[in-house]
N, CA, C and O of each residue as an XYZ file, in Angstrom:
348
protein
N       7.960     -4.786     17.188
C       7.261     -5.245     15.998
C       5.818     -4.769     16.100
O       5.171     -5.249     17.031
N       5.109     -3.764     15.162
C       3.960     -3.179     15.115
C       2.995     -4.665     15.234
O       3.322     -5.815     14.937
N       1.845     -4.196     15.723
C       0.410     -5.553     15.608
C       1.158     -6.947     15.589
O       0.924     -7.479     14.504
N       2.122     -7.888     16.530
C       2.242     -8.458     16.635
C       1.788     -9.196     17.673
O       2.014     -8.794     18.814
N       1.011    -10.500     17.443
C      -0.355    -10.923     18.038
C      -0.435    -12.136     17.312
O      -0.058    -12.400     16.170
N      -1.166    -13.041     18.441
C      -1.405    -14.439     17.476
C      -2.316    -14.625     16.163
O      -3.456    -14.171     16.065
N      -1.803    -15.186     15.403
C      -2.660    -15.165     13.710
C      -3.090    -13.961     13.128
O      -4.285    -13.803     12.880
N      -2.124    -12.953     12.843
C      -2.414    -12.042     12.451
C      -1.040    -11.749     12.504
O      -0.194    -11.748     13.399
N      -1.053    -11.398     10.792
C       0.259    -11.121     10.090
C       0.614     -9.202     10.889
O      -0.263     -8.343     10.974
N       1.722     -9.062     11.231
C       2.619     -7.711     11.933
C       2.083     -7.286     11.034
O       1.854     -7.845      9.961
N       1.728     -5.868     11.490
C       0.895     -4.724     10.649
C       1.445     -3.102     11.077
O       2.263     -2.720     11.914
N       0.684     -2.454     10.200
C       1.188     -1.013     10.704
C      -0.624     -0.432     10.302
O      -1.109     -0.550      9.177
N      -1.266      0.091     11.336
C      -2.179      0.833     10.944
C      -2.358      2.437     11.146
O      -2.206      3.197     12.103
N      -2.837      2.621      9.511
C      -3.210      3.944      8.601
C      -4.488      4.679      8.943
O      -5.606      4.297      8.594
N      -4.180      5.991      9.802
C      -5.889      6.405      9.680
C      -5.549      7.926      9.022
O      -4.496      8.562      8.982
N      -6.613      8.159      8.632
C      -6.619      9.648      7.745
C      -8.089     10.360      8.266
O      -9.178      9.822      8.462
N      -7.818     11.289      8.360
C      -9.174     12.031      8.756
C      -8.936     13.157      7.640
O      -8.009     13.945      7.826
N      -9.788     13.281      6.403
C      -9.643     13.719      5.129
C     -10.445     15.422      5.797
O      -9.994     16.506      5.426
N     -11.616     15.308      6.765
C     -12.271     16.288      7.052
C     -12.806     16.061      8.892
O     -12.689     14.887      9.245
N     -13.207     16.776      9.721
C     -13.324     16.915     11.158
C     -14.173     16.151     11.295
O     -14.292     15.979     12.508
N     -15.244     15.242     10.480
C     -16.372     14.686     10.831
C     -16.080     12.833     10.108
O     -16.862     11.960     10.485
N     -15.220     12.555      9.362
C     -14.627     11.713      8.639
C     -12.949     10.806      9.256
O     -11.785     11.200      9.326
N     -13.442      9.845      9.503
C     -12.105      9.186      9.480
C     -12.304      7.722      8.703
O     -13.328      7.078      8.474
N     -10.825      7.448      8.375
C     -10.730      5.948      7.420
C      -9.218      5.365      8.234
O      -8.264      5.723      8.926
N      -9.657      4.563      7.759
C      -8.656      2.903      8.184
C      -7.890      2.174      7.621
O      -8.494      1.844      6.600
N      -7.090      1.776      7.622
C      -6.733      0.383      6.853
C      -5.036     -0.124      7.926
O      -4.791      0.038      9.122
N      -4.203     -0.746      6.807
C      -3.697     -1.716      7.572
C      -2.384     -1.626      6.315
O      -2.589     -1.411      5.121
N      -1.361     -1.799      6.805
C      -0.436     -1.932      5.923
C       1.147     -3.061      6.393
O       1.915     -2.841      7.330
N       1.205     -3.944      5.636
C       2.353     -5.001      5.681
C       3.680     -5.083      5.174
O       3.967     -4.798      4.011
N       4.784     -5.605      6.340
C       5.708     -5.353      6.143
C       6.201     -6.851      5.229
O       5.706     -7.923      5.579
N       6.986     -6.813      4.308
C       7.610     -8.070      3.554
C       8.563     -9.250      4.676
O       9.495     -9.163      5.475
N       7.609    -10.377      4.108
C       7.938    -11.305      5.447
C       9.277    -11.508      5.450
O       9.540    -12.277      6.375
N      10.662    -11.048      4.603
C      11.834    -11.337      4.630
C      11.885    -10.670      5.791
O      11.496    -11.392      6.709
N      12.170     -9.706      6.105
C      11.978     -8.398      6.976
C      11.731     -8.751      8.286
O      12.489     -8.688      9.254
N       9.963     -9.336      8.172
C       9.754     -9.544      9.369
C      10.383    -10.857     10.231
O      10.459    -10.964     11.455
N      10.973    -12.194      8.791
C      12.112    -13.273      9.681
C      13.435    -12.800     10.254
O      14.130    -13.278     11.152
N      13.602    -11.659      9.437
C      15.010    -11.048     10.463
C      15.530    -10.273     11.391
O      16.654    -10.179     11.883
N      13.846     -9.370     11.655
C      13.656     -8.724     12.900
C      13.191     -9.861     14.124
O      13.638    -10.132     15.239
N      12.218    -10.295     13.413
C      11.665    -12.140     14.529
C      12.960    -12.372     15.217
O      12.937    -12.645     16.417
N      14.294    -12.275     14.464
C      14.984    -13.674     14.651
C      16.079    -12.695     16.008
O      16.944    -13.172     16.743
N      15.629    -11.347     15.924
C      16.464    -10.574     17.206
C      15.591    -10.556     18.569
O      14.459    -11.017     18.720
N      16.437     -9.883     19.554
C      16.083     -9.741     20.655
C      14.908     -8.638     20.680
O      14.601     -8.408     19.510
N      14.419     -8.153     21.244
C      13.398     -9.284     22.432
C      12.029    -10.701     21.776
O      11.335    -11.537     22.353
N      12.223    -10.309     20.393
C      11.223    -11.020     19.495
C      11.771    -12.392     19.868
O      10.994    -13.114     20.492
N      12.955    -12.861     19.594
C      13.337    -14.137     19.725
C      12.992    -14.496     20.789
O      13.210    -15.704     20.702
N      12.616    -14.334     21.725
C      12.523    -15.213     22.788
C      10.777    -15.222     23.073
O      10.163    -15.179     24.139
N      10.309    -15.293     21.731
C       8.816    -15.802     21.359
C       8.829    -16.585     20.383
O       9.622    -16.398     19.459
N       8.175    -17.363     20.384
C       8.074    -18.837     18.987
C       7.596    -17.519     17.748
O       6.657    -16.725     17.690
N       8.343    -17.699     17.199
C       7.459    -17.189     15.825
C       7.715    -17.767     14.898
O       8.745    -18.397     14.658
N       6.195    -17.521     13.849
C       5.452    -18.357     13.069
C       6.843    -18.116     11.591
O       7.467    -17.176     11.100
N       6.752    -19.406     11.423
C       7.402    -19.345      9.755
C       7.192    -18.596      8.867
O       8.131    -17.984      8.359
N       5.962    -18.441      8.451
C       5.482    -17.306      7.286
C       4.396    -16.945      7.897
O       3.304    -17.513      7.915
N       4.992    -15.214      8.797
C       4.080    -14.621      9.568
C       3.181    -13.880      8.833
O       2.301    -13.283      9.453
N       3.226    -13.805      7.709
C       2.185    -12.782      6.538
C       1.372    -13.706      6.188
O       0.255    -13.511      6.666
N       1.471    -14.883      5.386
C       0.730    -15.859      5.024
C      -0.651    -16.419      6.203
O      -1.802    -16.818      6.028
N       0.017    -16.237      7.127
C      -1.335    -16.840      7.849
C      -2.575    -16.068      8.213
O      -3.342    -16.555      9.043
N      -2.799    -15.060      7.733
C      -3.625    -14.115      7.948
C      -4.669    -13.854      7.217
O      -4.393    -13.073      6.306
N      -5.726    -14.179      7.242
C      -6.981    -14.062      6.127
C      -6.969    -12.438      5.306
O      -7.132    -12.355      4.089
N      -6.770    -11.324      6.118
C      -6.566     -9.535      5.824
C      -5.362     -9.758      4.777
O      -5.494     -9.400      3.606
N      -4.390    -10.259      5.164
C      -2.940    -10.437      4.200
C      -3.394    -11.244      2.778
O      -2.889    -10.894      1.711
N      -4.384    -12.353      2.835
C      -4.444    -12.778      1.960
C      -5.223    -12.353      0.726
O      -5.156    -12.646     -0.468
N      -6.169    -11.362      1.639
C      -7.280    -10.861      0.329
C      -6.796     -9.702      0.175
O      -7.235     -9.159     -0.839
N      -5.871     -8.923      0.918
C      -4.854     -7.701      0.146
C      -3.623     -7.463      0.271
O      -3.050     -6.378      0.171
N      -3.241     -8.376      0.469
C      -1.445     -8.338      0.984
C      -0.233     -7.669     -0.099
O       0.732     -6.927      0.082
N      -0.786     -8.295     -1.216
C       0.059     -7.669     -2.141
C      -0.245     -6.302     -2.816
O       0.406     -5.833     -3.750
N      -1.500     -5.629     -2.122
C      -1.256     -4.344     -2.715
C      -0.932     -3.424     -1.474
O      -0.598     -2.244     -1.572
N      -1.026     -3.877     -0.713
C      -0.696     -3.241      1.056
C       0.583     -3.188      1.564
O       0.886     -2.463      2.511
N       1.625     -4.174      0.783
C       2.543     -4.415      1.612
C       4.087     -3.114      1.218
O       4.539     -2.809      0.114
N       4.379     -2.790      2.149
C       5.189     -1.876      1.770
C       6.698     -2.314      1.635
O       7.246     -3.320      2.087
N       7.296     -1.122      0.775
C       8.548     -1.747     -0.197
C       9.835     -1.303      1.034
O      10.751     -0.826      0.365
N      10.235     -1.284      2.552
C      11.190     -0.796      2.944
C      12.259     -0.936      2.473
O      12.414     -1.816      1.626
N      13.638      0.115      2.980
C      14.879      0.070      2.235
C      15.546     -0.085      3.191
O      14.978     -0.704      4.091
N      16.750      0.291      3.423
C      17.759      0.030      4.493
C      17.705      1.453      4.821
O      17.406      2.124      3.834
N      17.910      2.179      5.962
C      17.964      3.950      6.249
C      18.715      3.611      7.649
O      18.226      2.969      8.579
N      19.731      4.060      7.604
C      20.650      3.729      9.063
C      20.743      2.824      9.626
O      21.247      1.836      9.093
N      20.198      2.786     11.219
C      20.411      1.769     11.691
C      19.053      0.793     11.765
O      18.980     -0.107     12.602
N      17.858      1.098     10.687
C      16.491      0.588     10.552
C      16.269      0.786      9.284
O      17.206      0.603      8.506
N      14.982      1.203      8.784
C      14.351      0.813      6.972
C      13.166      2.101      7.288
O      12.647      2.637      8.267
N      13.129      2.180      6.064
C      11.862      3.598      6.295
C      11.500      2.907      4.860
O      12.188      2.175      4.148
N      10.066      3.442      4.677
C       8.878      3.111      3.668
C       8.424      3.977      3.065
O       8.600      4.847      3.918
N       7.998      4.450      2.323
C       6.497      5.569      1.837
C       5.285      4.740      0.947
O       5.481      4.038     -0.045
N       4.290      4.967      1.447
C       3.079      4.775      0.501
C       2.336      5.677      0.302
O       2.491      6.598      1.104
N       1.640      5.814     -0.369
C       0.031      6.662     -0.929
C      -1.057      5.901     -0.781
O      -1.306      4.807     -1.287
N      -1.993      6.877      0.304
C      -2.989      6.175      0.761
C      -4.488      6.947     -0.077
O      -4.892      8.081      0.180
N      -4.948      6.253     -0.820
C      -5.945      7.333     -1.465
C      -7.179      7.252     -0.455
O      -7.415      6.140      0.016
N      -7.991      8.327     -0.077
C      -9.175      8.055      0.478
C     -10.502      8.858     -0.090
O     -10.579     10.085     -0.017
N     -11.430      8.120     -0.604
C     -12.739      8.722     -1.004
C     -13.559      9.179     -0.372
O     -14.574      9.626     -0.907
């Protein structure tokens, strides 16, 4: 499970270096259905985890819903795509 850590919603972090002297940041979230049914396997299970691991996160709350990515089912895991714009 990417950025899994106390109070701080599982994350995946984005860097882009647009040019050799330039880099940017951010942070992108997986949908907490997702993350209760990976939680609920091995080796995760045999750590307490939080009920609504997205919700408790101050970063999730002031952008969660434009950050969070849409995975699908792809074999035996889920694959994503986003567009990251950087200025």
């Amino acid at each position: 499970m990417p950025g899994w850590y106390a109070h701080v919603a599982p994350h995946v972090h984005v860097t882009a270096h647009p040019d050799a002297h330039t880099e940017a940041a951010t942070q992108v979230f997986l949908p907490e259905e997702l993350l209760r049914q990976v939680l609920r396997r091995d080796p995760y299970s045999r750590r307490r985890a939080p009920a609504h691991p997205d919700t408790r996160d101050d970063r999730f709350a002031a952008k969660g819903a434009l950050m969070t990515l849409g995975p699908v089912a792809y074999g035996a895991g889920h694959r994503a795509a986003s567009t990251v714009g950087v200025e």
